[in-house]
C-alpha positions as CSV (number, residue, x, y, z in Angstrom):
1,X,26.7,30.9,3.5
2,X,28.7,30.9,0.2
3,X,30.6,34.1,-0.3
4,X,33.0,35.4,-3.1
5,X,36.1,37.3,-2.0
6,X,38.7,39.3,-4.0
7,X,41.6,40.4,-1.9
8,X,45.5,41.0,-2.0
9,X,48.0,39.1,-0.4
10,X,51.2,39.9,1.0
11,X,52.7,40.5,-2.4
12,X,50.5,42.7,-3.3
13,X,49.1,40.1,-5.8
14,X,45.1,40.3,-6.2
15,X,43.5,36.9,-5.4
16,X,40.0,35.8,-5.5
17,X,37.9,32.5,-4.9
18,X,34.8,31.2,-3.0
19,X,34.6,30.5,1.0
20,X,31.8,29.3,3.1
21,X,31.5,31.7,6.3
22,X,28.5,32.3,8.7
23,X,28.8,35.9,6.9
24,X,31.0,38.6,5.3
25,X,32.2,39.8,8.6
26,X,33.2,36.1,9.6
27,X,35.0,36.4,5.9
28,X,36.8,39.3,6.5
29,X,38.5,37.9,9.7
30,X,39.2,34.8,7.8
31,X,41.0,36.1,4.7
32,X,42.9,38.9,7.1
33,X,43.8,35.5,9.6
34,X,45.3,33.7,6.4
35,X,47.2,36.6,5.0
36,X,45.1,38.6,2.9
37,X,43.9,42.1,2.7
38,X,39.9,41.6,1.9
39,X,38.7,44.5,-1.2
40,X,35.8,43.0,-1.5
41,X,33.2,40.4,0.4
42,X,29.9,38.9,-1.3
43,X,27.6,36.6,-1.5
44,X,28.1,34.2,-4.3
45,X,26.1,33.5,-7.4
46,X,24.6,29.5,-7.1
47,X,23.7,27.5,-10.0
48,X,21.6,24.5,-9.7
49,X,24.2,22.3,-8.9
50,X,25.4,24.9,-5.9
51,X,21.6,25.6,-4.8
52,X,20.4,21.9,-3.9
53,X,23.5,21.0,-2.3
54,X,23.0,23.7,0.1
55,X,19.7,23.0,0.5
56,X,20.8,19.2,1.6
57,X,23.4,20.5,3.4
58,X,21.1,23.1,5.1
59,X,22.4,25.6,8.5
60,X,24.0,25.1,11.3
61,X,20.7,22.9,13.5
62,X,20.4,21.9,16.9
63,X,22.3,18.4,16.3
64,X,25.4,19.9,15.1
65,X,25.1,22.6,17.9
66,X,24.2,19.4,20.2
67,X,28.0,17.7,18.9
68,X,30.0,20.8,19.5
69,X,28.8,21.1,22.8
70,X,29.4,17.1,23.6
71,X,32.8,17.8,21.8
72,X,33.4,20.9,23.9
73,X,32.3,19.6,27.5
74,X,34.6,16.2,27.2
75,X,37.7,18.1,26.6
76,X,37.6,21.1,28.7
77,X,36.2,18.2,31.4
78,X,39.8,16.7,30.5
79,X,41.7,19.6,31.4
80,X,42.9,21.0,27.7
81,X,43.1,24.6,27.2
82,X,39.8,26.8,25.7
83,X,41.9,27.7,22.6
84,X,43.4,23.9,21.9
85,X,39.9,22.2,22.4
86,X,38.5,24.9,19.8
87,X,41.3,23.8,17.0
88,X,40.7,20.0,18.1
89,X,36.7,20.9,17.4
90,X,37.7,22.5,14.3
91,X,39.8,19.6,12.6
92,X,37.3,16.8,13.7
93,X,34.2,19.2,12.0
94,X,33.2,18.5,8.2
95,X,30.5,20.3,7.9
96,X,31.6,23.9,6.4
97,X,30.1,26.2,7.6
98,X,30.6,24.8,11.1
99,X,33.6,25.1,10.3
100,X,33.5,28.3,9.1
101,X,31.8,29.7,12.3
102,X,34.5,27.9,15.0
103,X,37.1,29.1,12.9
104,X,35.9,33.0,13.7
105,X,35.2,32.2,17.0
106,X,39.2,31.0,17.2
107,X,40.2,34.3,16.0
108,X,37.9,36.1,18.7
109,X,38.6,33.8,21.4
110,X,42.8,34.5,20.6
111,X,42.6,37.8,20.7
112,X,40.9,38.4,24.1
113,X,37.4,38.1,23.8
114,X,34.9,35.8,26.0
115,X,33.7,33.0,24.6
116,X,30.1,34.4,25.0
117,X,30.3,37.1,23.1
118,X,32.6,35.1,20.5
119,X,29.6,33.1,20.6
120,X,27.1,36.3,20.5
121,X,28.1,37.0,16.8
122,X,26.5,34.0,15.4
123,X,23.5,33.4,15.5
124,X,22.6,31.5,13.2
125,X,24.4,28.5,15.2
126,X,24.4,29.9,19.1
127,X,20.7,31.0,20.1
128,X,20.6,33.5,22.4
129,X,19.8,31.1,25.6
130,X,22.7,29.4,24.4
131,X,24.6,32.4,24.4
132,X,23.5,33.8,27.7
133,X,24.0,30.3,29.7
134,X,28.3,30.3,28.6
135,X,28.2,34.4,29.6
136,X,26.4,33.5,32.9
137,X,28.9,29.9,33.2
138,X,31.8,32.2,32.5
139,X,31.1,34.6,34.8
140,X,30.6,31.7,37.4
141,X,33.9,29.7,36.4
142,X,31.1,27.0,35.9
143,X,31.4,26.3,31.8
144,X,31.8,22.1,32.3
145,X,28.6,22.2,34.7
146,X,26.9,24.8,32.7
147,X,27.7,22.7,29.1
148,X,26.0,19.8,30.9
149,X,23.3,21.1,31.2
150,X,22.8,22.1,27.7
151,X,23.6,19.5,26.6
152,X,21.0,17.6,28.4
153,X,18.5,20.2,27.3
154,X,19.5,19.8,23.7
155,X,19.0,16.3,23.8
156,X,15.1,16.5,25.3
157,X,14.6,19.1,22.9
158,X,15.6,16.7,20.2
159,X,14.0,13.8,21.1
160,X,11.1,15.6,21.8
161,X,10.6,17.2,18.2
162,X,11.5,13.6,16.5
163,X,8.5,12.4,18.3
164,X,6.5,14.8,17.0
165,X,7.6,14.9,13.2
166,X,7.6,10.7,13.7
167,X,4.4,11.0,14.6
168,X,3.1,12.8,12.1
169,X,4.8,11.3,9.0
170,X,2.6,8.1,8.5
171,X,-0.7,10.1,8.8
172,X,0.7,12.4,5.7
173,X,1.5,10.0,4.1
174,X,-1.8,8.6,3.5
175,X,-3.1,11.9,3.2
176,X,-1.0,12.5,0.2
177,X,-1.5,9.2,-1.3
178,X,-5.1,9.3,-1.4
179,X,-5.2,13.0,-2.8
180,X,-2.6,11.8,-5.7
181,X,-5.1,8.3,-6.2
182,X,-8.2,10.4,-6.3
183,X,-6.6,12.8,-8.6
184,X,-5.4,9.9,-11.0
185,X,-8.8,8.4,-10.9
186,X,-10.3,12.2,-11.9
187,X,-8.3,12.8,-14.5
188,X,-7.2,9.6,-16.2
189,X,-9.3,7.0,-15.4
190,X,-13.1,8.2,-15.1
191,X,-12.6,10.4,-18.8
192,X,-12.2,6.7,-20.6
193,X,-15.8,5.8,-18.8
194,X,-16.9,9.2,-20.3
195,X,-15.8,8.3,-23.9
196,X,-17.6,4.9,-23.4
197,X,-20.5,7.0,-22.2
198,X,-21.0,9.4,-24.8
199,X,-22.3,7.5,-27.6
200,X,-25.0,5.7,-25.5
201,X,-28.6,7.7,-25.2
202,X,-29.8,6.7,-22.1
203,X,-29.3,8.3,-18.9
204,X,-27.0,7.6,-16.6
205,X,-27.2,6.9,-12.7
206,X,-26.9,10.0,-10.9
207,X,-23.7,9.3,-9.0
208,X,-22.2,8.6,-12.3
209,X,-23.2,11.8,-14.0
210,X,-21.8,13.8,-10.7
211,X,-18.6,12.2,-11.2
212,X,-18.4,12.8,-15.0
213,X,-19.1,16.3,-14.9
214,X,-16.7,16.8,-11.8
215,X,-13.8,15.0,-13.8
216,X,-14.9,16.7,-17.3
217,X,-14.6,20.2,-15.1
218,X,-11.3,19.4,-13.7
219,X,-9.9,18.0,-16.9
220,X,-10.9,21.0,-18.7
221,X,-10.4,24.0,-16.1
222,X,-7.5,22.5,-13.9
223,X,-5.3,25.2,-15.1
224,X,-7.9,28.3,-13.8
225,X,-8.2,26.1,-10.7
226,X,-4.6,25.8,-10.0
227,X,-4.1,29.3,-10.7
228,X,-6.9,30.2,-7.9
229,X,-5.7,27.8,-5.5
230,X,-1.6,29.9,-6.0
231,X,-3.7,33.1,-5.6
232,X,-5.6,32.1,-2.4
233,X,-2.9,30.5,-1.0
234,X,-0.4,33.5,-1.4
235,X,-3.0,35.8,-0.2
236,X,-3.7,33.6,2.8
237,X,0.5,34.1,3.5
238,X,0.5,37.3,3.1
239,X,-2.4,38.1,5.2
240,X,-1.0,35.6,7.8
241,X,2.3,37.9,7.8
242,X,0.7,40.7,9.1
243,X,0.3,40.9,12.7
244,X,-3.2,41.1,13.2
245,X,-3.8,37.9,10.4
246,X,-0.8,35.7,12.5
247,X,-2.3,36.9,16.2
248,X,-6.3,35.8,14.6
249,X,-5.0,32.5,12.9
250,X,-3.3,31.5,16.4
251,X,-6.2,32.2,18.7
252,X,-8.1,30.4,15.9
253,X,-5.6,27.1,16.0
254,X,-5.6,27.1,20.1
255,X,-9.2,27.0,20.2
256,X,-9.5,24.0,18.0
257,X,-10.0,20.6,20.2
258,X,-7.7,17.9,20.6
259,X,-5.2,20.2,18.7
260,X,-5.4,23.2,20.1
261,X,-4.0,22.4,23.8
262,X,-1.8,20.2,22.2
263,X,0.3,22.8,20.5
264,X,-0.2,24.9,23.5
265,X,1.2,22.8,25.7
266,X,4.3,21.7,23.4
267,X,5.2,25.4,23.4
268,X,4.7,25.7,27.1
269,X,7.1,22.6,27.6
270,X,9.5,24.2,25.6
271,X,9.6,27.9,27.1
272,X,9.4,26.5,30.7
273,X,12.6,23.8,30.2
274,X,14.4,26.8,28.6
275,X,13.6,29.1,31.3
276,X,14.5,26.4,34.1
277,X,17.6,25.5,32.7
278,X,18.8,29.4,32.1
279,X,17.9,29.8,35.9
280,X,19.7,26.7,37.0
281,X,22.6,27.9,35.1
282,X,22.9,31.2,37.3
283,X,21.2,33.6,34.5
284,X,18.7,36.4,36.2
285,X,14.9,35.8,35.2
286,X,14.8,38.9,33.6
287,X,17.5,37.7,31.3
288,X,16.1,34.7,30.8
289,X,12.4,35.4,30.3
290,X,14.2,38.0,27.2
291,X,15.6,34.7,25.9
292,X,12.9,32.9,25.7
293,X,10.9,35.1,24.4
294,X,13.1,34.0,20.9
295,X,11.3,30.7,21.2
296,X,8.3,31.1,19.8
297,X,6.7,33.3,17.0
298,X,3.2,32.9,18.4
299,X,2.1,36.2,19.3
300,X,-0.4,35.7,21.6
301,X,2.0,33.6,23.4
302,X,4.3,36.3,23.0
303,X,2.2,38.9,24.6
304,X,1.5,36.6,27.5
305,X,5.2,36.2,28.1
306,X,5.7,40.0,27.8
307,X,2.9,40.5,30.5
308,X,4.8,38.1,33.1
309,X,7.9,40.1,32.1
310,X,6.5,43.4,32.9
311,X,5.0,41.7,36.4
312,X,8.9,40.1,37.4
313,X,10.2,44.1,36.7
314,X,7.5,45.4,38.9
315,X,8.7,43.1,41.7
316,X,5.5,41.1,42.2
317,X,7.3,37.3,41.4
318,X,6.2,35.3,38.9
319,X,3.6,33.1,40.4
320,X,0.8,35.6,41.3
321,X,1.2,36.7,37.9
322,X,0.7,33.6,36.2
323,X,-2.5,32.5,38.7
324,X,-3.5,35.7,37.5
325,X,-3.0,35.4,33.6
326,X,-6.1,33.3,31.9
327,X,-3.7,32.5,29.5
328,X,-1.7,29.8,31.1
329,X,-3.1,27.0,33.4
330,X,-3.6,27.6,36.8
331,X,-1.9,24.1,37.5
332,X,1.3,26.0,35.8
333,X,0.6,28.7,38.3
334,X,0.8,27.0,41.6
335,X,3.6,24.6,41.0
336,X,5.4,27.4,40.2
337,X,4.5,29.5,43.7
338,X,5.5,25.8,46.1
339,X,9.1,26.6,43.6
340,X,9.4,29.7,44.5
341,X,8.3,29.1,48.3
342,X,11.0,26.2,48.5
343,X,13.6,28.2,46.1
344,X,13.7,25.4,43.7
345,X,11.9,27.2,40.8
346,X,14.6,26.2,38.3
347,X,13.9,22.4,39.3
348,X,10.0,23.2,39.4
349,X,9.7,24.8,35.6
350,X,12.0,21.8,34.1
351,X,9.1,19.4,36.0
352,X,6.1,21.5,34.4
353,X,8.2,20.9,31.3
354,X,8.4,17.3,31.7
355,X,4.6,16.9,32.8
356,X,3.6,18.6,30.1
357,X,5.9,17.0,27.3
358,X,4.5,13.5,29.2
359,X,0.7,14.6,28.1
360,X,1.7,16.0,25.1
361,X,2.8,12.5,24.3
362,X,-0.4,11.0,25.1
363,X,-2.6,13.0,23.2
364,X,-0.3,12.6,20.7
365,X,-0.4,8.6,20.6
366,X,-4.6,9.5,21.0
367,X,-4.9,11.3,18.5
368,X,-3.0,9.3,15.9
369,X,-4.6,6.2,17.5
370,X,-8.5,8.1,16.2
371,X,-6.6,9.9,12.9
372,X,-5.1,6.9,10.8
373,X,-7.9,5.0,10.6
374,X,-10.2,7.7,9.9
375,X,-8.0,8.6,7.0
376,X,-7.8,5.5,6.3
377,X,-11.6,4.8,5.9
378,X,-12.0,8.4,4.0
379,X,-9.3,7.6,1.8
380,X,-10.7,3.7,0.6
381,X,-14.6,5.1,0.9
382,X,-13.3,7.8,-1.7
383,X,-11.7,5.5,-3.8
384,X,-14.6,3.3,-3.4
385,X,-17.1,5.5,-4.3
386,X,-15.6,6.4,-7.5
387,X,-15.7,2.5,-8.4
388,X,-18.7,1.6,-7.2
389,X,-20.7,4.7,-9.3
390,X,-18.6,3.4,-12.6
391,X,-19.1,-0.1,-11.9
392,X,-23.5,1.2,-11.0
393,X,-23.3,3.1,-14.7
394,X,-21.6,0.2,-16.9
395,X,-24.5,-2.3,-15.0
396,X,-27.3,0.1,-16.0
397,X,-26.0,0.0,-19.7
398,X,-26.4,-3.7,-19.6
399,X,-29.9,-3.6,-19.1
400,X,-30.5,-1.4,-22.0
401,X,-32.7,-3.6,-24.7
402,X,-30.8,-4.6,-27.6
């Protein structure tokens, strides 16, 4: 984030500017790093200018977290020194807050601290699985293994989510386009047939009229209608910020077909390759089922997660749980018991999470395969219509006797 600082240096002089730092404690340890005495930390007034480039620039994602990592496996795997690879990181990095956040975790690091709990006080860059797999690699003297395997997680998880925003880009696309080309029609195109209309007294097809008065209406009234549609649409998010309106709208959206199990499953994916990978790293279960419970913001995925939580603390495992939850699949279930019979239930969850990534794929591919040309069909059958019921009207005028 953008902050303003006023601070003293060494004179005594007062000094002020603008930095970019994860936040004003991140500041502080900056401006005291480089000589100066902070007074006074905040966050910076933007102007337009300042506003979109941040929102270009945007935080601190999984790519750049995915390069840092790359960056700091190869050269702790080539023998240089924690503090060294963290300057080497921080003079390769452009992007500034980045920049801003390896810089504090320098300072941290230098002065004693691990680099997990350097780590720890950013989260807007290290999640908290991230966090507790360096804390767990640490206490194992196994960082270059450990950073491997984030790595490799980071990079399914990436591909993963490009499939699925690839996938649905095209079918938007023409869902857009045909709500701008019916709109255009409405509103510019069908109110010069109406003009042509007016001064004829004979009655028009009935399609025609339909289309008249629904263009007339929106032409005159799409003010009110815009207003409602705000209205009902920031009701609808506030009402879905509540608890109880997020925990109905989910159930709702995994009971949908097609759709439903396909979310379901993509979150499942996700919380069961997290939860391997923490557990292949070393990190206890209960550890690691807290950290993923970060992943998601569904609740009632949330609740299920906290029930197999509760059942690990109790001592009763995690399979008979699951077998017993009617939440998750009872597939899930069992492959889980065989990992925990062989003792390979890190390897078993990161299968479950590529089985289920595999069929999320498919269903994917299906369901675009039915989608674009049913959009494509509503989309030129709207467009159609509107033609073919002007086209209908200005053919019944012709027949009128002279």
């Amino acid at each position: 984030m953008r902050l303003r600082y006023t601070g003293r240096d060494a004179a005594g002089e007062q000094v002020s500017g603008e930095m970019v730092a994860g936040d004003e404690n991140d500041a502080q340890r900056a401006l005291q790093q480089s000589g100066l005495s902070a007074v006074n930390v905040s966050a910076a007034a933007q102007g337009p200018t300042k506003w979109l480039r941040a929102r270009v620039q945007g935080g601190v994602g999984q790519r750049r977290l995915l390069e840092f990592s790359e960056q700091l496996e190869t050269l702790l795997g080539a023998g240089l020194p924690l503090d060294r690879t963290l300057h080497v990181i921080l003079n390769t990095t452009e992007h500034p807050q980045t920049r801003a956040i390896i810089q504090s975790v320098i300072v941290d690091v230098e002065k004693g601290e691990s680099l997990a709990a350097a780590f720890a006080r950013h989260p807007a860059m290290f999640p908290r699985l991230y966090v507790s797999m360096i804390r767990a690699a640490e206490e194992g003297s196994l960082l270059p293994v450990v950073l491997k395997r984030l790595i490799r997680y980071y990079e399914q998880s990436i591909e993963f989510r490009s499939f699925l925003i690839a996938s649905s880009v095209y079918p938007a696309v023409l869902l857009v386009f045909s709500i701008v080309a019916v709109l255009v029609l409405a509103l510019f195109v069908i109110p010069r047939f109406a003009e042509m209309f007016a001064d004829i007294n004979q009655p028009l097809p009935l399609p025609a009229r339909i289309l008249l008065a629904a263009s007339g209406a929106l032409e005159r009234w799409w003010g009110a209608m815009l207003a409602a549609t705000l209205v009902v649409a920031v009701g609808v998010r506030v009402y879905l910020g509540t608890d109880a309106g997020r925990e109905a709208w989910q159930k709702r959206v995994f009971r949908l077909p097609l759709l439903g199990p396909l979310l379901f499953r993509a979150q499942l994916a996700r919380i069961c390759r997290t939860l391997g990978t923490l557990l292949a790293s070393g990190v206890p279960i209960l550890t690691a089922m807290r950290a993923v419970q970060g992943l998601s913001e569904n609740i009632v995925l949330l609740q299920g997660i906290e029930r197999l939580q509760r059942a690990v603390k109790e001592g009763k495992g995690l399979a008979r749980p699951l077998l017993a939850d009617p939440l998750f699949p009872k597939m899930m279930g069992q492959l889980v018991a065989i990992g925990e019979e062989s003792g390979s239930l890190d390897a078993m969850l990161v299968k479950i999470a590529d089985r289920y990534e595999a069929e999320v794929r498919r269903a994917t591919r299906t369901l675009l395969t039915v989608l674009e040309p049913a959009l494509i069909i509503a989309m030129g059958s709207s467009i159609g219509l509107i033609v073919i019921s002007m086209l209908y009207a200005i053919f019944s005028i012709n027949e009128i006797p002279l």
